[in-house]
C-alpha positions as CSV (number, residue, x, y, z in Angstrom):
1,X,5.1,-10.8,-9.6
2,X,1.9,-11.5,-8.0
3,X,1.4,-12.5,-4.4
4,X,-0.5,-11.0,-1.6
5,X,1.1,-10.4,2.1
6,X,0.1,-12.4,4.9
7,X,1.8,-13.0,8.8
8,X,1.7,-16.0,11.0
9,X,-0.5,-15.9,13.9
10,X,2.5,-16.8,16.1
11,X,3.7,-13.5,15.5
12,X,0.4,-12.3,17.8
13,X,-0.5,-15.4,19.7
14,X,0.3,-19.2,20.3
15,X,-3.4,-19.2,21.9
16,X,-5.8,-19.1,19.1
17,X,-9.1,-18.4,21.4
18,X,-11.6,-16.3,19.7
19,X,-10.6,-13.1,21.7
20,X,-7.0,-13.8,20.7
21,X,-7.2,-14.6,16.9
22,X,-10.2,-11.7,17.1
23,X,-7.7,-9.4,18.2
24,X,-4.8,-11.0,15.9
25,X,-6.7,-10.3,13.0
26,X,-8.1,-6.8,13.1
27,X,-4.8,-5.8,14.0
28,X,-3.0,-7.9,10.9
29,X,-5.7,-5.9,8.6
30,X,-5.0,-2.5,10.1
31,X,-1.6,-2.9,9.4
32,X,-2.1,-3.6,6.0
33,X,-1.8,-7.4,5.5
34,X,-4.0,-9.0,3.3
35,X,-3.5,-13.2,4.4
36,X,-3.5,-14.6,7.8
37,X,-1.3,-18.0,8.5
38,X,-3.5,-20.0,11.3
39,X,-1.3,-22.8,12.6
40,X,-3.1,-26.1,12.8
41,X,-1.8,-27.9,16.3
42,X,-4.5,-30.2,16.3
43,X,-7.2,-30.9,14.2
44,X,-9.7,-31.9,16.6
45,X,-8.8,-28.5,18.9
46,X,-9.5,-26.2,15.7
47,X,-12.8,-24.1,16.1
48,X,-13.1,-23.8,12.1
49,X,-16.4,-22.2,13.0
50,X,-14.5,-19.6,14.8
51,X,-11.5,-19.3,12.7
52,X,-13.4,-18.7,9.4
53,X,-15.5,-16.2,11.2
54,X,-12.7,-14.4,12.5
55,X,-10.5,-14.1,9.3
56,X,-13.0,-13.0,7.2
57,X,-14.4,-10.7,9.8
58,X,-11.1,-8.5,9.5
59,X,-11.4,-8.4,5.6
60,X,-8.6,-11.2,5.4
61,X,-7.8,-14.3,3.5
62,X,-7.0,-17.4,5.7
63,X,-4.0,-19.6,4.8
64,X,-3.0,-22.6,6.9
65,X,-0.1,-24.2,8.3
66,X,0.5,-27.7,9.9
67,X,3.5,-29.6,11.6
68,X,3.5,-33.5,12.5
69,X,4.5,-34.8,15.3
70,X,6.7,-37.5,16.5
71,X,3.6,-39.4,17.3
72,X,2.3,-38.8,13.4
73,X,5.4,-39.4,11.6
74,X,4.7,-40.1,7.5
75,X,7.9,-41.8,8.2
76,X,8.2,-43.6,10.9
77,X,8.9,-47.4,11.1
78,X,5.6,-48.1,12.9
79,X,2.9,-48.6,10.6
80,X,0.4,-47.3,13.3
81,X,2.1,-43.9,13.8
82,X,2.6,-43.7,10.2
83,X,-0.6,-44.2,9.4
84,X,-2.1,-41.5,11.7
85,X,0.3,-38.8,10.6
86,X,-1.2,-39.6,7.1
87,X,-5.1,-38.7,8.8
88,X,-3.8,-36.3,10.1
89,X,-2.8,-34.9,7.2
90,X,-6.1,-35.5,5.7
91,X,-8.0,-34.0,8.3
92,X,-6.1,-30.9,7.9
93,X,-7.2,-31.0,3.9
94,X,-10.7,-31.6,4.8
95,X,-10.2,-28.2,7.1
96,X,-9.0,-26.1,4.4
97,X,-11.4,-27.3,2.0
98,X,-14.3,-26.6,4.5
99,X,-12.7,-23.1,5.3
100,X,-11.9,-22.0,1.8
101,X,-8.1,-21.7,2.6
102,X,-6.7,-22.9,-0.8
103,X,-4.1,-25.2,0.7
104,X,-2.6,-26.5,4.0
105,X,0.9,-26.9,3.9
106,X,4.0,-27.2,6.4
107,X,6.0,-30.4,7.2
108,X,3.9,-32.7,6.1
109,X,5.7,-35.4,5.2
110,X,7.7,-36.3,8.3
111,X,7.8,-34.9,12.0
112,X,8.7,-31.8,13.5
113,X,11.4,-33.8,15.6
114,X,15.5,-34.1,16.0
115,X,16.1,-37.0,14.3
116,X,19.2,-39.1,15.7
117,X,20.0,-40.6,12.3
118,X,19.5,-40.1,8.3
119,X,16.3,-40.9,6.6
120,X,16.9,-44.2,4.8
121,X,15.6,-44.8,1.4
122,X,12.9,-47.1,2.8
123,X,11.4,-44.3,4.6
124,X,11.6,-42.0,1.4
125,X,9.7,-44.7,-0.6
126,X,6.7,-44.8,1.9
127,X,6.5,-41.4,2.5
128,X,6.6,-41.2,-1.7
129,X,3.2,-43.9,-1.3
130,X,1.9,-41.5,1.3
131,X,2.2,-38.6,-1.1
132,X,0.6,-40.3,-3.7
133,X,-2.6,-40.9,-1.8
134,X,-2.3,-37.3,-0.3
135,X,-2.1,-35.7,-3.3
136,X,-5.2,-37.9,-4.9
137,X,-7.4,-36.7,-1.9
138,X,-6.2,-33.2,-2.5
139,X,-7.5,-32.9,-5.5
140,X,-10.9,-34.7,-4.7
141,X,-11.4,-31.8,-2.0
142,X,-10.2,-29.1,-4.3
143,X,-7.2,-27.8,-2.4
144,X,-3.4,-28.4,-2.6
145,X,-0.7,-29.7,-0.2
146,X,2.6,-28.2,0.1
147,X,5.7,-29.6,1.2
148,X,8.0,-27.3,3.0
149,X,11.6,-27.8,3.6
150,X,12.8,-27.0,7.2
151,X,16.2,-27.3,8.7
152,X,18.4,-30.2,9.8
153,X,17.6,-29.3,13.5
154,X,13.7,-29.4,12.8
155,X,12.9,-32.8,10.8
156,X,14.6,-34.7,8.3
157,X,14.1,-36.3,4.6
158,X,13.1,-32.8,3.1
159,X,15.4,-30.1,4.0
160,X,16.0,-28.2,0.9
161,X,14.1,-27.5,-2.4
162,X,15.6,-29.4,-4.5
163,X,14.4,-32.8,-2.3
164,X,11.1,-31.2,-2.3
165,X,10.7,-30.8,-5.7
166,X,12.3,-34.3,-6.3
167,X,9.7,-35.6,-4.4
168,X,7.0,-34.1,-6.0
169,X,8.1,-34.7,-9.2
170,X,8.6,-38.4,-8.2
171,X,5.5,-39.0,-7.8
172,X,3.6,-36.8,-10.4
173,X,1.5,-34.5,-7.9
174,X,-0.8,-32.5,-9.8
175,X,-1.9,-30.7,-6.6
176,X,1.5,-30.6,-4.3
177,X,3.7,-28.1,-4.1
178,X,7.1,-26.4,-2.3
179,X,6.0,-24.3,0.4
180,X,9.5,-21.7,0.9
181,X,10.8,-20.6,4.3
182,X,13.9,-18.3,4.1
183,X,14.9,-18.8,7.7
184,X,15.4,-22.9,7.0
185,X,16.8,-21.7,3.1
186,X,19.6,-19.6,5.0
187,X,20.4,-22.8,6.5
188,X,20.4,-25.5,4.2
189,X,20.6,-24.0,0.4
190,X,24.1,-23.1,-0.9
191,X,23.2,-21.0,-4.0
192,X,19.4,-19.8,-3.3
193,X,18.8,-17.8,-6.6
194,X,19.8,-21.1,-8.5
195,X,17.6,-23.3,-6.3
196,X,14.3,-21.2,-6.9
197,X,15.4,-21.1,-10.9
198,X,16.0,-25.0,-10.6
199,X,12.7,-25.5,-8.5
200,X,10.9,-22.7,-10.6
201,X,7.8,-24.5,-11.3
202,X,6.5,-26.0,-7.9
203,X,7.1,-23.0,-5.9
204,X,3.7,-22.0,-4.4
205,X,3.9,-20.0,-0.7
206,X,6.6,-18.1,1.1
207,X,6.9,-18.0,4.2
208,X,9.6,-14.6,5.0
209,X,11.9,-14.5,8.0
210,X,15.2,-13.1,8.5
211,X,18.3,-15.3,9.4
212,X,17.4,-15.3,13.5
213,X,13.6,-15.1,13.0
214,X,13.6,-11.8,14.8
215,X,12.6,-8.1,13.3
216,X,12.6,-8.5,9.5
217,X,15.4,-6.1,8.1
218,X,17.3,-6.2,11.3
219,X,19.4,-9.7,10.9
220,X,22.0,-10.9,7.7
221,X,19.3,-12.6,4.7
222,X,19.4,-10.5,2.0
223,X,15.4,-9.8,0.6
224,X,16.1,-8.1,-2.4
225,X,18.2,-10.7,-3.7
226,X,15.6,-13.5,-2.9
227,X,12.6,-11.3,-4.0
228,X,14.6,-10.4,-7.4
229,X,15.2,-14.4,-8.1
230,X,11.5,-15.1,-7.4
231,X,10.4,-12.5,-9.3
232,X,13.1,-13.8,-12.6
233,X,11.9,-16.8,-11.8
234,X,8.2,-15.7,-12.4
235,X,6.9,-16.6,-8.5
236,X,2.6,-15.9,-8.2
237,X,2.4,-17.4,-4.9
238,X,1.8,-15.1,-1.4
239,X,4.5,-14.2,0.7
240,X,3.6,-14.4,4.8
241,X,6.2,-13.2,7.4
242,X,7.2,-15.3,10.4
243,X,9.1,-13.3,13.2
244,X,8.9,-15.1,16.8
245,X,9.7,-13.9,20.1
246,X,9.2,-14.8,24.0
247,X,7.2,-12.0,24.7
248,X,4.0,-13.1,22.9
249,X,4.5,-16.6,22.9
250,X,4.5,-19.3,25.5
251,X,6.9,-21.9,27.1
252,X,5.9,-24.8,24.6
253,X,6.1,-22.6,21.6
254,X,9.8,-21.2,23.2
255,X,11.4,-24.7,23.9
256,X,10.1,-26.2,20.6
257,X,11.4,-23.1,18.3
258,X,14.7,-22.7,21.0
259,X,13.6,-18.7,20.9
260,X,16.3,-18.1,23.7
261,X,16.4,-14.7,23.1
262,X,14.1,-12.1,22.9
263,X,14.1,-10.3,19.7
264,X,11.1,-7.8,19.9
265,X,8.8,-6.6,22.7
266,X,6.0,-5.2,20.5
267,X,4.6,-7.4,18.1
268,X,2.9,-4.3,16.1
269,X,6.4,-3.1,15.3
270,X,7.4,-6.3,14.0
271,X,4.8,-7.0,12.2
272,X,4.7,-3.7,10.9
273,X,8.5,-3.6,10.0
274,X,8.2,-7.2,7.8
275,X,5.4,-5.7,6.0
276,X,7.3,-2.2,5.3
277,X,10.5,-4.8,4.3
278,X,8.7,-7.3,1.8
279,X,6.8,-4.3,0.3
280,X,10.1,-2.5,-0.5
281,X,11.8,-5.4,-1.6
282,X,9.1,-7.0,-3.8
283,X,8.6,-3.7,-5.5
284,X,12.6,-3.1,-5.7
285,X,12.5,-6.6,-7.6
286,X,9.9,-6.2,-10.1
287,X,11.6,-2.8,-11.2
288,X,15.0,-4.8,-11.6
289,X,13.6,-7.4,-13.6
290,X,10.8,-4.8,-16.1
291,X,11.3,-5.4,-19.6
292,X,13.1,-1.9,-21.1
């Protein structure tokens, strides 16, 4: 099983200044990550310049992550906000393409948002056109899109793998994929080693928290049994921690995540800890599964 290490700049910062993400970074690499997660809030506010700088500065790989917003909703019933979360989209593509980063990925298809009722089927169907377009432009910049699953509480049409995959598949994406987060996966999947078998072939990223998103290790999700079903499901793709708390982060970041409590004081040991927790795990899997 392949895959490189990465952590989520939230786990530093929620202010991505060039003293911040400078700062983020060396101490990501010191630790011993290879991949750093760079969270796209708004295109226009991005300093690629900075951000490409930065990441390779440190000796690290970038990878980037995106949420929509209810005002850029793939989904939504007004043509006008649908049709902006769709540039939005694209102008995070164009990003990654003009940064290197291999993909963008995140909930892409519909907003980061409390939804008061189900997605209907005509939603589905023009987010399914949106994909098709996305996934087109994608591949004319050279990068790939993935679609990640989040919680009931956090959007809605895509909440496990399966409806991922199913979309994907629907609408033949050669360059989409199923972006992973345990943290939602504790949530909404009832059998999570079938699901990854099921939704083998579109896995691509992984992003690793623990069942409260605090210290990795220190909550209920059990990592050796996801990393042994990725690795017998033959998973290549990069595995980047997410572990969020108050004390680095800011009152925006808090309310939107409902971080109520404060898990961990020293971001160093957290980020230290996930790294010491996916390393044992991965390597605990790919003995488990070794050809004798």
């Amino acid at each position: 099983m392949d895959g490189k290490f990465g952590v989520h700049s939230l786990l530093f910062t929620d202010q991505w200044t060039e003293k911040n993400a400078t700062a983020a970074c060396r101490e990501a690499a010191e630790i011993g990550f290879d991949l750093m997660e760079a969270l796209i809030f708004d295109p226009a506010e991005l300093d690629q310049e900075m951000t490409g700088r930065v990441v390779k500065s440190a000796g690290l790989e970038l990878r980037l992550g995106m949420a929509l917003g209810p005002d850029s909703d793939i989904s939504s019933n007004d043509p006008d906000v649908a049709a902006k979360g769709e540039a939005t989209v694209i102008e995070c593509l164009q990003i990654a393409a003009e940064l290197g980063a291999p993909a963008v990925s995140g909930i892409t298809y519909a907003a980061f948002n409390a939804y008061g009722t189900p997605a209907t089927q005509s939603q589905w169907d023009q987010v399914a056109a949106a994909m098709v377009r996305l996934d087109r432009r994608a591949g004319e910049l050279g990068v790939r899109l993935g679609l990640e699953p989040v919680n009931r509480y956090e959007s809605f049409l895509i909440n496990t793998l399966d409806q991922a995959s199913s979309m994907i598949r629907h609408v033949g994406a050669k360059n989409l994929f199923v972006h992973m987060d345990t943290f939602h996966m504790n949530i909404e999947e009832s059998d999570i080693p079938a699901t990854i078998a099921r939704n083998a072939d579109l896995l691509g990223y992984a992003h690793v928290a623990d069942n409260n998103r605090g210290i990795l290790g220190a909550g209920t999700y059990d990592f050796r049994a996801y990393f042994r079903a990725l690795a017998s499901a033959g998973y290549q793709g990069d595995f980047t921690v997410e572990s969020f708390s108050p004390a680095v982060l800011g009152g925006d970041i808090v309310g939107a995540a409902s971080l109520w409590r404060t898990p961990w004081v020293s971001h160093r040991h957290a980020a230290k800890r996930a790294l010491e927790v996916m390393r044992e795990a991965k390597a605990a899997a790919e003995e488990a599964v070794q050809p004798w």
